[in-house]
C-alpha positions in Angstrom: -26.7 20.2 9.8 -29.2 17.5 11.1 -31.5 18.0 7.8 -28.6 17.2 5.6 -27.3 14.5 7.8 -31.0 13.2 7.8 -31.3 13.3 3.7 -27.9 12.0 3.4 -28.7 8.9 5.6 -31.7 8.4 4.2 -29.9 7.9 0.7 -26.9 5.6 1.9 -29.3 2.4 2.0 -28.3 1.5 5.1 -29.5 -1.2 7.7 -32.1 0.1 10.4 -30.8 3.0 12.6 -32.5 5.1 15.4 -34.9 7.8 14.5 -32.8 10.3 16.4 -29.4 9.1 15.0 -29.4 12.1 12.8 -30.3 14.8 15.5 -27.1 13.0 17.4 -25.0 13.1 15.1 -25.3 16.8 13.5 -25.1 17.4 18.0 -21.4 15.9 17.5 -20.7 17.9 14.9 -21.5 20.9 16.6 -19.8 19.9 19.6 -16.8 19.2 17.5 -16.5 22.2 16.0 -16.5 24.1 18.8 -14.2 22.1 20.5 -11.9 22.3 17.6 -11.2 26.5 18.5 -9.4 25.2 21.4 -8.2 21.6 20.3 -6.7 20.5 17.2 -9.2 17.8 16.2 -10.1 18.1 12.5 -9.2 20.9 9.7 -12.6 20.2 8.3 -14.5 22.9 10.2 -17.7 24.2 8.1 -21.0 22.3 9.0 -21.5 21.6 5.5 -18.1 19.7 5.7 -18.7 18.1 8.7 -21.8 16.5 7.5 -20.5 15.3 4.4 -16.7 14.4 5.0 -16.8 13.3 8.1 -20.9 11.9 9.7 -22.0 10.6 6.3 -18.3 9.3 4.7 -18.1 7.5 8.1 -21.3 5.8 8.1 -21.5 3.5 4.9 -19.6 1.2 7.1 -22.4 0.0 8.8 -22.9 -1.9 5.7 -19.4 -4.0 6.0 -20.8 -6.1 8.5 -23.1 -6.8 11.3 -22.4 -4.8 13.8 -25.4 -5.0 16.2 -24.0 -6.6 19.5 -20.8 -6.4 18.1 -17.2 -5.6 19.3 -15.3 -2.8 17.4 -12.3 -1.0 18.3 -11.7 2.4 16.5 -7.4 2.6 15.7 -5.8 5.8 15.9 -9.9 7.5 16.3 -8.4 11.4 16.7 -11.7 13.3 16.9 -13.7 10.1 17.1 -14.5 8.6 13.3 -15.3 6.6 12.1 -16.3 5.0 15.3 -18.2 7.1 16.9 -20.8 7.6 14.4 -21.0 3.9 14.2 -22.2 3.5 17.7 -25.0 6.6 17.3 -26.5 4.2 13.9 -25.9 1.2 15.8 -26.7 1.7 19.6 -25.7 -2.4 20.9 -22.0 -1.7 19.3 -19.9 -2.0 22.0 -16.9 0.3 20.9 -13.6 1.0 22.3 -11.4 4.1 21.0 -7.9 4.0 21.0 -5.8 7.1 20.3 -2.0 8.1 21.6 -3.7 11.6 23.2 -5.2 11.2 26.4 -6.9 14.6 25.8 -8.7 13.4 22.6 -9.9 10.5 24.5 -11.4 12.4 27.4 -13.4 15.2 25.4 -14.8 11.8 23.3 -16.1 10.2 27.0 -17.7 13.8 27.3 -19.1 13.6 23.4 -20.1 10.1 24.4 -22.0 10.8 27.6 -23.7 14.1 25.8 -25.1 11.5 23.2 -26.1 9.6 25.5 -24.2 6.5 24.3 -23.3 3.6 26.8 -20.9 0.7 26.2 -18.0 3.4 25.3 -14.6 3.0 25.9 -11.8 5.2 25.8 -8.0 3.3 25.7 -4.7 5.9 25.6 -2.1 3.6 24.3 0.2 3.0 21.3 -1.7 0.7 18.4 1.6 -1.3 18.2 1.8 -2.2 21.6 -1.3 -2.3 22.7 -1.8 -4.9 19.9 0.6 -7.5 21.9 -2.0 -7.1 24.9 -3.2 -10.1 25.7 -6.3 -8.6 27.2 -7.0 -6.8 23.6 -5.1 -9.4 21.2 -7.8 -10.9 19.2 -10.2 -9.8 21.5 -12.4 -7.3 18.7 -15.3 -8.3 16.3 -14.0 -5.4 13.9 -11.3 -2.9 13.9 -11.2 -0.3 12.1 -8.8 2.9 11.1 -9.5 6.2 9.3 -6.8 7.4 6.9 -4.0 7.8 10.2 -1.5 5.9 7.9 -0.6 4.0 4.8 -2.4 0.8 4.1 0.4 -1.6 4.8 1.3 -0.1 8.8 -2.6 0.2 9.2 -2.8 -3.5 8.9 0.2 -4.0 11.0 -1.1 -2.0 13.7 -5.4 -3.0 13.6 -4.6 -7.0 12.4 -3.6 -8.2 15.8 -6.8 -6.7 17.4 -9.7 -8.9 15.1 -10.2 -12.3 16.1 -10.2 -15.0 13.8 -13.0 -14.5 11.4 -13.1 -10.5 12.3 -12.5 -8.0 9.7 -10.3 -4.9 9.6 -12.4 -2.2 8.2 -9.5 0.4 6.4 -11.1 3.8 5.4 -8.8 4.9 2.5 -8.9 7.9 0.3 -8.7 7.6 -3.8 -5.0 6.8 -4.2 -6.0 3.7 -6.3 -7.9 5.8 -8.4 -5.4 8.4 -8.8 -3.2 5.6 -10.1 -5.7 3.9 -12.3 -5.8 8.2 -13.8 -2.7 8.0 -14.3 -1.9 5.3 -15.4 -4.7 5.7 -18.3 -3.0 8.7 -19.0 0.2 7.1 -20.0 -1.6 4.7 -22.1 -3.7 7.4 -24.0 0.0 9.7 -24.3 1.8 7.0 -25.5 0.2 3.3 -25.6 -0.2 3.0 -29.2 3.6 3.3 -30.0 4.5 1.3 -27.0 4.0 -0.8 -24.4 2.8 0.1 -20.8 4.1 -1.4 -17.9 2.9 0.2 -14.3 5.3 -0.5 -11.3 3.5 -2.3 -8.7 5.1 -3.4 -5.5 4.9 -6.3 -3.4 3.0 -6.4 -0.2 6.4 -6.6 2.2 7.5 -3.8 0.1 4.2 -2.0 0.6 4.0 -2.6 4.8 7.7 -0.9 4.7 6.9 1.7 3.5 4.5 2.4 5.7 6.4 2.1 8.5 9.3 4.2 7.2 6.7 6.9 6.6 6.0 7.3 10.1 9.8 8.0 10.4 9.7 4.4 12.0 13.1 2.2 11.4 12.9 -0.8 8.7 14.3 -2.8 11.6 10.9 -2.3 13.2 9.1 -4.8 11.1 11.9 -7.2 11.6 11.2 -7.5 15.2 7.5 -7.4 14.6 7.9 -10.9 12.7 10.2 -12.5 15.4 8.1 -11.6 17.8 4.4 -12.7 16.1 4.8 -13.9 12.6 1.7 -14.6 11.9 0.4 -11.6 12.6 2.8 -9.6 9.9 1.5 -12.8 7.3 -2.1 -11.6 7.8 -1.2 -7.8 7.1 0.6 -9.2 4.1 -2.6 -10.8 2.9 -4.7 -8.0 3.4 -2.4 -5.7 1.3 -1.9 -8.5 -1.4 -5.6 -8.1 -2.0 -5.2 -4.3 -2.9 -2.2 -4.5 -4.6 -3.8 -7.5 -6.8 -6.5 -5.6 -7.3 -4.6 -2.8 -8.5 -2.7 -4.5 -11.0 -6.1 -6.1 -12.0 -7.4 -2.9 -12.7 -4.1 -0.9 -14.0 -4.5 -3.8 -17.0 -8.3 -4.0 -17.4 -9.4 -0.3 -16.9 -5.8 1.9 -17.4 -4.8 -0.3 -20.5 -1.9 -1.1 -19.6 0.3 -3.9 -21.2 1.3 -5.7 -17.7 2.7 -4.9 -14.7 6.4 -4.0 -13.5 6.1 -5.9 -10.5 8.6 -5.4 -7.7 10.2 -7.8 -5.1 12.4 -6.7 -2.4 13.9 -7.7 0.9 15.8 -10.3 -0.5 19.3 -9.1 1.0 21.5 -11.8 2.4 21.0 -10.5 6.5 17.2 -10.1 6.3 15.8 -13.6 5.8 17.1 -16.7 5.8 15.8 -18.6 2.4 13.0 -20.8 4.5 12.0 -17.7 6.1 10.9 -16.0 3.4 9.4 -18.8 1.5 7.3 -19.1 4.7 6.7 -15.5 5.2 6.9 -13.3 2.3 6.4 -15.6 -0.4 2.7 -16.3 -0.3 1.7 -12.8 -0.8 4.2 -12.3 -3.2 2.9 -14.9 -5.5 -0.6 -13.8 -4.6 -0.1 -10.4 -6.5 1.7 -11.9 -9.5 -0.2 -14.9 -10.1 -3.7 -12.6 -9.9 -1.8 -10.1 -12.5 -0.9 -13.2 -14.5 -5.0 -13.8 -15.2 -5.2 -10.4 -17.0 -1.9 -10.1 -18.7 0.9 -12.7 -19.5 3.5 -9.8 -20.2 4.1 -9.3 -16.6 7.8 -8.3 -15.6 9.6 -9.3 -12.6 12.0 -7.1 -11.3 14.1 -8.2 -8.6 15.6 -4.4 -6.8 18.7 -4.5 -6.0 17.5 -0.8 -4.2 20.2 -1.1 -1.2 23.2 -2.1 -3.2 23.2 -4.9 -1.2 22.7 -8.6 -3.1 19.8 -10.1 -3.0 19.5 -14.3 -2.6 17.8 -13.8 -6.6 17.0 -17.9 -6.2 14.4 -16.9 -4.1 12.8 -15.4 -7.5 13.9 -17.7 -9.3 10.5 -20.2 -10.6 8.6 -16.8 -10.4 5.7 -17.5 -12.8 6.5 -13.5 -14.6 7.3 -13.2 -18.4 10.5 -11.0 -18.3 13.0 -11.3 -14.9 14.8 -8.0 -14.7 17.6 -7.8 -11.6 20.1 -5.5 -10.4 23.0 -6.5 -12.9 25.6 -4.4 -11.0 24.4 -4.7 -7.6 24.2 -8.9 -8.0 27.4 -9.5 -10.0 25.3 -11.4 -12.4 25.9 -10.6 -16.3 22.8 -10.9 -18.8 24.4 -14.3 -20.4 24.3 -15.6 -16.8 20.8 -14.9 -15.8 19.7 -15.9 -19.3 20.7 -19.8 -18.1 19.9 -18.9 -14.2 16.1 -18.0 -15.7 15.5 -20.7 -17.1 15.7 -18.9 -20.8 13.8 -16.5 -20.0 13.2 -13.0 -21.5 15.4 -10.7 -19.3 15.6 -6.8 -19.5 18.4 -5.0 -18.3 22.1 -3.9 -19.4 22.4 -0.8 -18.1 23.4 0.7 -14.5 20.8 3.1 -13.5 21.4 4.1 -9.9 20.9 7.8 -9.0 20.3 9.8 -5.4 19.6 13.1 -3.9 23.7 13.7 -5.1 24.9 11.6 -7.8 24.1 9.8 -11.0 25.7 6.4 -11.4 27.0 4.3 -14.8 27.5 5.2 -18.4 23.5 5.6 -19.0 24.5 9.3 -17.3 27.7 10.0 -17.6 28.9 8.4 -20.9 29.4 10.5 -24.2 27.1 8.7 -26.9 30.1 7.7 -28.7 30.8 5.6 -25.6 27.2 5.1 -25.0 26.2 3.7 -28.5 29.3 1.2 -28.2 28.4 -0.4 -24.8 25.1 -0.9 -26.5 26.2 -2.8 -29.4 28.4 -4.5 -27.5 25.7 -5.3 -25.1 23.5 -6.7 -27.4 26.6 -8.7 -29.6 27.4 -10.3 -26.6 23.6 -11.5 -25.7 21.9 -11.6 -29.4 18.8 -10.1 -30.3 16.3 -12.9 -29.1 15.2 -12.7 -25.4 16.8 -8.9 -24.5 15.1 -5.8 -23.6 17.6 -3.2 -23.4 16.9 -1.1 -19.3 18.0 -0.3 -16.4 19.0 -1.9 -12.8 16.4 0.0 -11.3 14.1 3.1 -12.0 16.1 5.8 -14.5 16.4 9.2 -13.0 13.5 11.4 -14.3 16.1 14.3 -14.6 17.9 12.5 -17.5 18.7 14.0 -20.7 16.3 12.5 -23.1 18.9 12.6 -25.6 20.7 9.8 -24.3 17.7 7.2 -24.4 17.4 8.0 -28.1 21.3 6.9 -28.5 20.7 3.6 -27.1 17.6 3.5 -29.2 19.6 4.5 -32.1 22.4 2.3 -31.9 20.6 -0.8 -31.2 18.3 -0.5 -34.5 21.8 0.0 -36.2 22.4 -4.1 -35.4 
């Protein structure tokens, strides 16, 4: 293991590290390993693996930022990455490693004094709460987090930590590329027939769902904001970056047309109107105004995902080609929101709500003599100019294709 720790190091360009760093780090491994037959600690378990995947994916992070004499605290660490192999390639790192499993914690301090490594410090507590410490609140250099959560409650939980000027450092797997892949592949299937438009979702939307899946309540976040606001605005910075980026790239690599870019939270008992504007509008506007330099098709769509109504003037002189709202949910008609837009392009029409039980509006259940006249009727009532025929929401993947082709059908009839 140390030979291809050594080789790997060697080829990762990295700032100047201790001649033994290698021979302490493939000791780790072994350590871990054997550990791991009587503690749960990794699933990676062949020395090959461990090498790779965990001492060498870990340490291109000592290129993020100067770490010598620095202050890092490792969020969430499990069986010690990525910050313990930071502090065997950079000795002066003063680390802390904070984890929920006191047991963890105490075979790292024994990892830790095998190495040999001083100025380690184990912490058992929860990220969230030890992040309202005063004694650890904006106390850190860097923090940093390896793939224990979804981008959006990672920031939440290691933001509070950095000091002004620190970075978070987020170790995330490939999910942007497996978007980017997919998207691509939608374009390739279908792109030169139609347009593309990739769903992307604002960053309150994406720190949501984050915490719901760690089976945490959406209340949660609420309190988080009462309680320190600006800390929940810089995690909703952090995550507009990605999410702009991803947009950025779904248009200028995937091929897509623009983005289908969703705003939520909007419900009458979440925010008052100033609130948001001070909150959750800057990194709302962040996203679409980035997509808006690649693409000028960009679509707004305003989820009306709760069935509860959303305050849709807080959308309202969002800089997005199309606006597309819940038209059932809001109790606002097309011909309304064509004069509440501003003239705007809007796309809608048709109620598209679905669940683990039921399919909901005449898009399922209609026969496609029924069907085919709500369409006409539908567009009649609008005219031609300035409608894209859709739904309030997503359409159920499970639908009968056959019914898309009557709307399709009946509106090229007009």
């Amino acid at each position: 293991m140390e030979s291809l720790i050594s080789t790997g190091l060697a080829q990762l360009d990295l700032p100047a590290y201790p001649a033994d760093a290698a021979a302490k780090l493939a000791k780790y491994g072994n350590l871990l390993i054997e550990q791991n037959q009587v503690m749960n600690l990794t699933a990676i378990t062949q020395p090959f693996d461990v090498a790779t995947l965990h001492m060498l994916d870990c340490a291109p992070l000592l290129n993020c930022g100067r770490l010598e004499h620095a202050k890092l605290i490792d969020v969430g660490t499990g069986a010690g990455f990525p910050g313990m192999v930071l502090k065997t390639l950079c000795p002066t790192l003063s680390l802390t490693l904070l984890d929920g499993l006191q047991k963890r914690l105490s075979w790292l301090q024994t990892v830790a004094e095998e190495l040999e490594l001083e100025g380690v410090t184990t912490l058992h507590a929860r990220a969230e709460e030890a992040g309202q410490d005063p004694d650890l609140r904006e106390q850190f250099d860097f923090a940093t987090a390896r793939a224990v959560a979804d981008l959006g409650l990672l920031c939440e939980m290691c933001l509070p930590f950095v000091k002004v000027g620190g970075r978070f450092l987020a170790m995330k797997g490939p999910e942007c590329q497996e978007e980017l892949d997919r998207a691509a592949a939608i374009v390739k299937e279908i792109g030169r027939e139609r347009c593309v438009f990739y769903n992307v979702f604002a960053p309150f939307s994406s720190l949501r769902f984050g915490i719901e899946g760690q089976r945490q309540p959406d209340a949660m976040i609420m309190e988080h904001i009462k309680r320190d606001p600006n800390a929940v605005m810089r995690a909703l910075d952090a995550i507009a970056q990605t999410n702009a980026l991803l947009a950025e790239l779904l248009i200028t690599e995937a091929g897509c047309d623009g983005i289908y870019y969703c705003v939520q939270s909007g419900e009458y008992d979440r925010f008052l109107p100033e609130e948001y504007r001070r909150i959750v509008r800057p990194s709302d506007l962040y996203v679409l105004e980035h997509a808006n330099r690649f693409s000028e098709n960009n679509i707004l769509h305003m989820c009306g995902w709760a069935g509860a109504r959303n305050r849709l003037e807080l959308w309202k002189d969002y800089p997005a080609k199309v606006m597309n709202w819940a038209v059932f949910v809001e109790g606002m008609s097309l011909e309304e929101g064509r004069f509440f837009f501003g003239g705007k392009t809007v796309l809608g029409g048709f109620e598209t709500h679905w669940d683990a039980h039921t399919q909901q509006g005449i898009l399922y259940t209609g026969t496609k003599e029924e069907l085919q006249d709500y369409t006409r009727k539908l567009i009649l009532n609008y005219g031609k100019l300035g409608l894209m025929l859709g739904g309030d929401c997503t359409v159920d993947a499970k639908i009968d294709r056959q019914r898309l082709f009557w709307v399709a059908e009946a509106a090229r009839s007009l």
